[in-house]
C-alpha positions in Angstrom: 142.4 206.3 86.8 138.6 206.5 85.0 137.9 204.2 82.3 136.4 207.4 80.7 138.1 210.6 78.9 134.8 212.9 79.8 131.7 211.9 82.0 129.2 214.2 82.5 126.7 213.5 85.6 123.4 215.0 86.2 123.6 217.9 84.3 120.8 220.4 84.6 120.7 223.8 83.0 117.4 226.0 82.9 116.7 229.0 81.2 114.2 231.8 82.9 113.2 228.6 85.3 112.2 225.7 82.0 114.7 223.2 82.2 116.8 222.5 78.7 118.6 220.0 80.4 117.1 217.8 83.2 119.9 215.2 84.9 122.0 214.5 81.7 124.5 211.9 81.9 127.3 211.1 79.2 130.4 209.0 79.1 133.1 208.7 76.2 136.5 206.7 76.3 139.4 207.4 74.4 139.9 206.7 70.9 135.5 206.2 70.7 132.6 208.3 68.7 129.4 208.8 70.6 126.6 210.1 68.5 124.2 212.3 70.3 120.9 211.7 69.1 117.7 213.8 69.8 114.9 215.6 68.3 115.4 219.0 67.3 115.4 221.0 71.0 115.8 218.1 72.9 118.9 219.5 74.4 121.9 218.3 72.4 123.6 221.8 71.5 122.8 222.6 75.0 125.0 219.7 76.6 127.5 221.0 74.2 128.1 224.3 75.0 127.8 222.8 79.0 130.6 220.7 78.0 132.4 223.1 76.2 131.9 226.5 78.6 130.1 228.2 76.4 127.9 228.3 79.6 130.7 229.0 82.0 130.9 226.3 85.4 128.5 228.2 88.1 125.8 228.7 85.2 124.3 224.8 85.4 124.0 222.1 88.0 125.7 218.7 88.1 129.4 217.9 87.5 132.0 217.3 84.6 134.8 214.8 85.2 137.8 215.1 82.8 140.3 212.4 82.9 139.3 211.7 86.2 139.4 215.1 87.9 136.5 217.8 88.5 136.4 220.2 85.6 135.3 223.7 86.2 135.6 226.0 83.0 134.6 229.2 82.8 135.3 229.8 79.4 135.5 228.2 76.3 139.8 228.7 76.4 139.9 227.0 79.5 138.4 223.6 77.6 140.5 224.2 74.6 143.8 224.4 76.8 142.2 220.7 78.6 141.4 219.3 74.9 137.9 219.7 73.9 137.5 221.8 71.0 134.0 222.0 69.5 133.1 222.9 66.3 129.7 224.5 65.6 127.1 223.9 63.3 127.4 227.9 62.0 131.7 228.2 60.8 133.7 230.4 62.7 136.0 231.3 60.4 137.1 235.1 59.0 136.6 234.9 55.4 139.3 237.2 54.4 141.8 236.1 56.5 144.5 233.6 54.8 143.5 229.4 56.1 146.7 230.0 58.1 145.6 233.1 60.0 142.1 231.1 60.7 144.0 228.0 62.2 146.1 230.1 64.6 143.6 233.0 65.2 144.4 233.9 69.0 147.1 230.8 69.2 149.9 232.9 66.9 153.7 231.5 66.7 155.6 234.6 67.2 159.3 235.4 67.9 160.9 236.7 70.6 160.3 239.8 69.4 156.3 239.1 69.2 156.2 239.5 65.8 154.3 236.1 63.6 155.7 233.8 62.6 154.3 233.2 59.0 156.7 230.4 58.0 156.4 228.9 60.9 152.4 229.1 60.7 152.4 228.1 57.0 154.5 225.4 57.7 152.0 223.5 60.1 149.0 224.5 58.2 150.2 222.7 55.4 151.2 219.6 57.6 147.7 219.8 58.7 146.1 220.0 55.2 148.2 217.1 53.8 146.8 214.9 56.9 143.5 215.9 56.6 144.0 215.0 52.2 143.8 218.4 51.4 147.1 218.8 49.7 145.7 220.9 46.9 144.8 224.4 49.9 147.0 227.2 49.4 146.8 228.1 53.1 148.4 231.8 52.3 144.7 232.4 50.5 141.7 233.7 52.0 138.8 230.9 54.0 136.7 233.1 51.6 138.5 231.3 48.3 137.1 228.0 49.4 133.6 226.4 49.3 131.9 225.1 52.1 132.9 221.2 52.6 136.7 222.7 52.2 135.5 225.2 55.3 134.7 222.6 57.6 137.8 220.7 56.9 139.6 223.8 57.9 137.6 224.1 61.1 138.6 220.5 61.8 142.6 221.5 61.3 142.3 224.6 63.5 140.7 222.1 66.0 143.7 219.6 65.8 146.1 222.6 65.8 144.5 223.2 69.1 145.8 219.4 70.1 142.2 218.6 70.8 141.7 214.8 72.9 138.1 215.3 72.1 136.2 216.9 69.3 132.6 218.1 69.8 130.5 218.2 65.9 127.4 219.6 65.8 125.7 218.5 62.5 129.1 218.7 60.5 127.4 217.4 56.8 125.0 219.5 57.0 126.2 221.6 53.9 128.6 219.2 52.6 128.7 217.5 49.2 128.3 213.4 48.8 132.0 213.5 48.3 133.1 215.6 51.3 130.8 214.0 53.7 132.7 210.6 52.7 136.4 212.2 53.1 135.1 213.8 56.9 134.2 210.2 57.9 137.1 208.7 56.9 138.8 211.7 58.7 136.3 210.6 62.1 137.6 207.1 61.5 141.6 208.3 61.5 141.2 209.9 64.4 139.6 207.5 66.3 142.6 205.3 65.6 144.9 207.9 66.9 143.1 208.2 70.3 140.9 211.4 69.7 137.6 210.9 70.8 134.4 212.3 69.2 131.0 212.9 69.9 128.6 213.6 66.6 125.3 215.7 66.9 124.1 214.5 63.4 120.2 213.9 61.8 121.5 212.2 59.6 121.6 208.5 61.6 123.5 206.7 58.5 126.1 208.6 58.8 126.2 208.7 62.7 125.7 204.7 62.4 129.0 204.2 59.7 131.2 206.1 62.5 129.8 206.2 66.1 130.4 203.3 68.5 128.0 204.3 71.3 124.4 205.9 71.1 123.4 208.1 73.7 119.7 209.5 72.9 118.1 212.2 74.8 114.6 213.5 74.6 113.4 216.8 75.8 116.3 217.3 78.2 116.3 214.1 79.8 118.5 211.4 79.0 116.9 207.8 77.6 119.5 206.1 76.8 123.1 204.8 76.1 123.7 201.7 74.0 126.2 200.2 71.6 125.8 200.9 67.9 126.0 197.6 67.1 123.0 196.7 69.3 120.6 199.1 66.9 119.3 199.5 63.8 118.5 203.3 62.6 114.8 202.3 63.2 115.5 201.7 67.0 117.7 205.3 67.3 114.2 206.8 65.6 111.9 205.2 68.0 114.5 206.3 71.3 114.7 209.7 69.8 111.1 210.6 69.1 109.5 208.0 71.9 107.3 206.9 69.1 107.8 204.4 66.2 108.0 206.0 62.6 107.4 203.0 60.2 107.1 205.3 56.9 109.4 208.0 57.1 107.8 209.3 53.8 103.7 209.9 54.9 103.0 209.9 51.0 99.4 210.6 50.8 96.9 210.8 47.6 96.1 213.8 46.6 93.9 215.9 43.6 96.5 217.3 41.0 94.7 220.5 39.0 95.4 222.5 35.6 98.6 224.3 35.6 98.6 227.2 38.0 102.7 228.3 37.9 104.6 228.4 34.8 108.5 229.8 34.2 109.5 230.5 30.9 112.9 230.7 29.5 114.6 231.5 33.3 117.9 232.5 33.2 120.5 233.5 35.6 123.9 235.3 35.3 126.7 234.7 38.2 126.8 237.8 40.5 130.6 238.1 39.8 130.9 236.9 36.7 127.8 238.5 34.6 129.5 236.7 31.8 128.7 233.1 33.2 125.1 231.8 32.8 124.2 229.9 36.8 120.8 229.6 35.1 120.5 228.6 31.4 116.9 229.2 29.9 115.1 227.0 32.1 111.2 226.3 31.2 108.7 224.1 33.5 105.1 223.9 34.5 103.4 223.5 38.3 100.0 222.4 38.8 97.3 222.8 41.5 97.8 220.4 44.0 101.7 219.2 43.2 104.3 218.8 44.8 107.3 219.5 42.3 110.8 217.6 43.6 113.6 220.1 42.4 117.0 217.7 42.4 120.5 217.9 41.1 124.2 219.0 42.1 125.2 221.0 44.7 125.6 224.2 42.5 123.4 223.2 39.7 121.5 226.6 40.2 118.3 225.2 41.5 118.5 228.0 44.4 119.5 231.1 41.8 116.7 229.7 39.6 113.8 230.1 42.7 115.5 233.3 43.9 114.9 234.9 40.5 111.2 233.4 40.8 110.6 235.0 43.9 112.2 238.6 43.1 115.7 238.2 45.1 118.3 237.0 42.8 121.8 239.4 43.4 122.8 239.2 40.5 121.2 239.9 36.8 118.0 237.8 35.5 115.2 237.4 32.8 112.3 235.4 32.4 108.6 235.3 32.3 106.5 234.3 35.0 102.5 233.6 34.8 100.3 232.4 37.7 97.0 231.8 37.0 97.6 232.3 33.6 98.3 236.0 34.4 102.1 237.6 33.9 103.8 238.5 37.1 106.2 241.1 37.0 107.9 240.3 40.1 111.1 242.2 41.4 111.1 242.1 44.9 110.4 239.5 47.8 107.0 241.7 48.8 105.8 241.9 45.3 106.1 237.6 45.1 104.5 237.7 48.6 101.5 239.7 47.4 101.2 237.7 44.2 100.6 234.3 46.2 104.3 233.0 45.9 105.9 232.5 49.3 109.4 231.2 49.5 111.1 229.6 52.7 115.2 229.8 52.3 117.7 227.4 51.9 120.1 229.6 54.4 117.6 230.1 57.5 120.1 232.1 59.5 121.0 234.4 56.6 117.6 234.8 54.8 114.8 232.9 57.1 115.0 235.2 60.4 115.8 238.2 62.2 117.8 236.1 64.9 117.2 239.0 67.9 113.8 239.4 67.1 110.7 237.5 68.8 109.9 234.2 67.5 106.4 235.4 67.0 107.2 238.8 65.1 109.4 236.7 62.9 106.6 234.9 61.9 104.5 238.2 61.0 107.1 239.9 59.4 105.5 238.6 55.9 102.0 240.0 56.8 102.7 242.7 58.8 99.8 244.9 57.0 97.1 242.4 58.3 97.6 243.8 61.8 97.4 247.0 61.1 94.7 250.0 60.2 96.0 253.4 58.5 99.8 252.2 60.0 98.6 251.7 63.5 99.2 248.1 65.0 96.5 245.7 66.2 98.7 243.5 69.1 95.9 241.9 70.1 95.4 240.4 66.7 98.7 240.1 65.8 99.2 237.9 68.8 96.2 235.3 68.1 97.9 235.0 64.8 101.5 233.9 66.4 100.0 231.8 69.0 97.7 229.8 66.3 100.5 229.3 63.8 103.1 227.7 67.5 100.4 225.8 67.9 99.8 224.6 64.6 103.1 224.2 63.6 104.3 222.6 67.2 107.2 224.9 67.3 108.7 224.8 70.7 109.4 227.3 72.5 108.5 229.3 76.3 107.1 232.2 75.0 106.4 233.3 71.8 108.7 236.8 72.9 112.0 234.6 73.1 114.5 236.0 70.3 114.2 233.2 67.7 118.3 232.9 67.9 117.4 230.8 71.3 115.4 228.0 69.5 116.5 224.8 68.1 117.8 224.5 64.2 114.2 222.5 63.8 111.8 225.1 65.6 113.7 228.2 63.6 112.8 226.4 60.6 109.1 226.0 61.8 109.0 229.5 62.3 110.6 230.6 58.6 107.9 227.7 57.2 104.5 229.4 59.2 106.2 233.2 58.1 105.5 232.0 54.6 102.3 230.2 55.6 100.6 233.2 57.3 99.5 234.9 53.5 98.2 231.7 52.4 100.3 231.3 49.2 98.9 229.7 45.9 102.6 228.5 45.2 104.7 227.9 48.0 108.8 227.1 47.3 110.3 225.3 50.1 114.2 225.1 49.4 115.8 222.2 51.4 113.2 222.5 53.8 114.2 219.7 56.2 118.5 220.7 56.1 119.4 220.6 59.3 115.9 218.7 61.1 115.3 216.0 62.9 113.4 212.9 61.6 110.4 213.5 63.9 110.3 217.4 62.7 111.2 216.2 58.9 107.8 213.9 59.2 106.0 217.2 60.6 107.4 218.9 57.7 106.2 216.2 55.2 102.3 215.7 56.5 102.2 220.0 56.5 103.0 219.7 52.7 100.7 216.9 52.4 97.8 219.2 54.1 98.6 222.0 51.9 98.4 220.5 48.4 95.4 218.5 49.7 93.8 222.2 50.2 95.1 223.5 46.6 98.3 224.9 47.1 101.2 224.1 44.7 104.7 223.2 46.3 108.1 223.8 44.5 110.2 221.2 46.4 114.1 221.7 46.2 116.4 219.0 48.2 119.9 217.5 48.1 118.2 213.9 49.6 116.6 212.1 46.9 115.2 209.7 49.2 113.2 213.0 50.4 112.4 213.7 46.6 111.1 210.4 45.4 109.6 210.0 48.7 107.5 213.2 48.4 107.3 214.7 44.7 104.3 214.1 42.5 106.9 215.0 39.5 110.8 215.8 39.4 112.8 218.0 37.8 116.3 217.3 37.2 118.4 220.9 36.7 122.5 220.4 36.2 124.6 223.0 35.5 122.1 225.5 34.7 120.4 223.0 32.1 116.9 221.4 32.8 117.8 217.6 32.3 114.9 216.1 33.4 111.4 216.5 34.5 110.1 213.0 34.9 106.8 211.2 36.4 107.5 209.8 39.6 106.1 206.7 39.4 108.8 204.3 39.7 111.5 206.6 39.7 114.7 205.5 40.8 117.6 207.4 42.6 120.0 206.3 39.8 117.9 207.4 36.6 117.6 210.9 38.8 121.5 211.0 39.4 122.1 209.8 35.7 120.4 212.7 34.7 122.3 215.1 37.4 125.7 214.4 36.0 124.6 214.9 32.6 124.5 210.8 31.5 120.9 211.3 30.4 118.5 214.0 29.6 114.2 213.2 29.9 112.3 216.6 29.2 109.2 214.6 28.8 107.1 214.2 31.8 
């Protein structure tokens, strides 16, 4: 009998001849948590859905072992029926279906008769809530009732229902709360103890470090290697993963800081379904040439509603004034903020950033469409020089620059969103957690780009759940919780406590 629950040897899987994956080998016991650790593309997702038939056996080279014996799925029920459930990045849940109906969608308890059997069903979902400390989840209410960290945890309980031996997470924090990234740890670390393994796609290597045993690093599609955690520090994983050492994860460079170019007035945002409730509550602040503005606070502070409304796209009802340039903007639409010389790049990429069937490179001259064209006729040529010049600049990997943007890497579709809202060379330019999702070498990309940009004049609006990321980059920080501006402080010896302070409503600086 193998030593190992799942090895994967020599794995190689190409797309239209480039190889994504280029002789991969992994290895995971029983009972352990291997983080997978790469750049953004390097091939992790990939291996995944290898591992978990997404591409079907027959589709990629090399061979799976599963408890010892040859494993040949061809599709993704196959694996779930051996034991390895994974659970994507994007939720697969039905919002309006009940929590119950989500855990057993297409593995029902029905009678003889074939009818469901709701108590039965409610009975286990609840079992499953209470172990993973959810006690509180009415499972006969709709996914849809519950926020996002509660989502995930319900993905995790239709994965145990499933009686998976080993769970696949690709970047499971990624839109979780401090709280709710804490309680899915300690939920890793319970079922380690009860024999599941794990293995972790994660950017974020603290948390991959307070739960993984073993480090297997790969590096456009080839495999560098496997080592204890215990044997590295967060600095080694870095250097493995981008084959270069990063010593200041936070480029801060000097920079020329202007007169006031941007200013909001008296901002304020009422909840789409409740026009009652204020999301935004007469919110004022100042940008000036040549800043970089750190937006912090709360998940649900309305830092997003309150650069939506900026930018023309808030759903629900607004009022304000905005002036650039000392000139009011009457802004009501995306286009009109586009033409002004306000550019925003999404926090949601996959909702908001991209059309994901589209070409990479007419997603990224969707914003300027006009400059290709004469009296509505399309210059190609041009348009193409444009999109090869803003890849290259922007290092966004990809084969051809016609591949439908759904086949790159989280890290590369953000490139893409980022060079779409560079292309009409903005005066103001919000970037809304602009690294969510990207890898460390990508995130130092992102970092020198802004640093280019505000060296050339343009202003940056910076909003992002990491205060390392805020304090590491922002010339000034505003502090916004529960609608309320709280803070807008100097960053010159700034801590991450006198930021929080002000989050949770302990203390209140409007002085810069």
């Amino acid at each position: 009998m193998s030593e190992y629950l799942l090895e994967m040897r020599g794995i190689v899987k190409a797309f239209s001849g480039v190889k994504a994956l280029d002789g991969i080998d992994l290895q995971v016991r029983a009972g352990e948590c291997v983080g997978l650790c790469g750049e953004n593309g390097a091939g992790k997702s990939t291996l995944m859905k290898v591992l978990s038939a997404v591409y079907p056996y027959g589709d990629w080279e090399g061979q799976i072992l599963w408890q010892g014996k040859e494993l040949k799925a061809k599709s993704i029920r196959e694996t779930e029926e051996t034991g390895i459930v994974i659970i994507h990045q994007e939720l697969m849940l039905v919002p309006h279906l009940s929590v119950t109906e989500n855990i057993f969608l297409g593995n029902e308890i029905t009678t003889l008769g074939g009818i469901m059997n709701y108590e039965a069903m409610h009975q286990r979902a609840r079992e499953l809530m209470l172990e993973l400390k959810m006690p509180d989840i009415n499972v006969a209410l709709p996914v849809s009732n519950y926020g996002g960290g509660h989502q995930q945890l319900i993905e995790i309980a239709k994965a145990l229902n499933k009686k998976a031996k080993l769970l696949i997470l690709d970047e499971p924090t990624s839109s979780l709360t401090r709280t709710e990234i804490r309680i899915l740890l300690d939920i890793i670390l319970e079922l380690k103890k009860k024999g599941v393994a794990c293995v972790m796609i994660s950017h974020k290597l603290d948390e991959i470090a307070a739960v993984c045993d073993t480090i297997s690093v790969i590096r456009d599609g080839m495999h560098i290697g496997t080592r204890p955690m215990g044997e590295l520090s967060v600095d080694q994983i870095i250097t493995m993963m981008v084959g270069r050492e990063i010593k200041n994860l936070f480029p801060r460079e000097t920079h020329p800081i202007g007169d006031v170019i941007f200013e909001a007035r008296n901002m304020t945002c009422y909840d789409v379904d409740n026009p009652q409730r204020k999301r935004v509550d007469d919110i004022s602040f100042e940008l000036r040439k040549g800043e970089i503005l750190g937006v912090a606070g709360l998940v649900g502070a309305g830092r997003t509603e309150l650069v939506m409304a900026i930018f023309g796209c808030y759903a629900g009802r607004y009022e304000g004034e905005v002036y650039l340039e000392g000139k009011p903007m009457h802004i009501r639409s995306p286009q009109q903020a586009v033409h002004a010389g306000i550019c925003l790049v999404p926090e949601d990429r996959k909702r908001h950033g991209i059309v994901p069937l589209m070409a990479v490179g007419y997603n990224i001259t969707l914003s300027e469409m006009e400059m290709y064209s004469h009296w509505g006729v399309l210059n190609p040529v041009a348009e193409m020089k444009a999109i090869q010049q803003m890849i290259d600049s922007m290092h966004i990997k990809t084969a051809t620059p016609l591949l439908p943007i759904k086949g790159l890497s989280g890290g590369n579709q953000q490139k893409a969103v980022v060079a779409k809202m560079l292309l009409p060379k903005p005066l103001v330019l919000i970037l809304d957690e602009p690294t969510r999702g990207v890898d460390v070498g990508a995130k130092y990309e992102i970092y020198k780009l802004m640093f280019d940009l505000v060296k050339q004049g343009v202003s940056i609006i910076m909003i992002s759940s990491e205060l390392p990321e805020v304090l590491g980059i922002s010339d000034r920080v505003l502090v916004i919780s529960e609608g309320h501006l709280r803070g807008n402080f100097i960053n010159e010896g700034l801590t991450q406590e006198q930021v929080m302070s002000a989050a949770i409503g302990q203390a209140e600086v409007l002085a810069a």
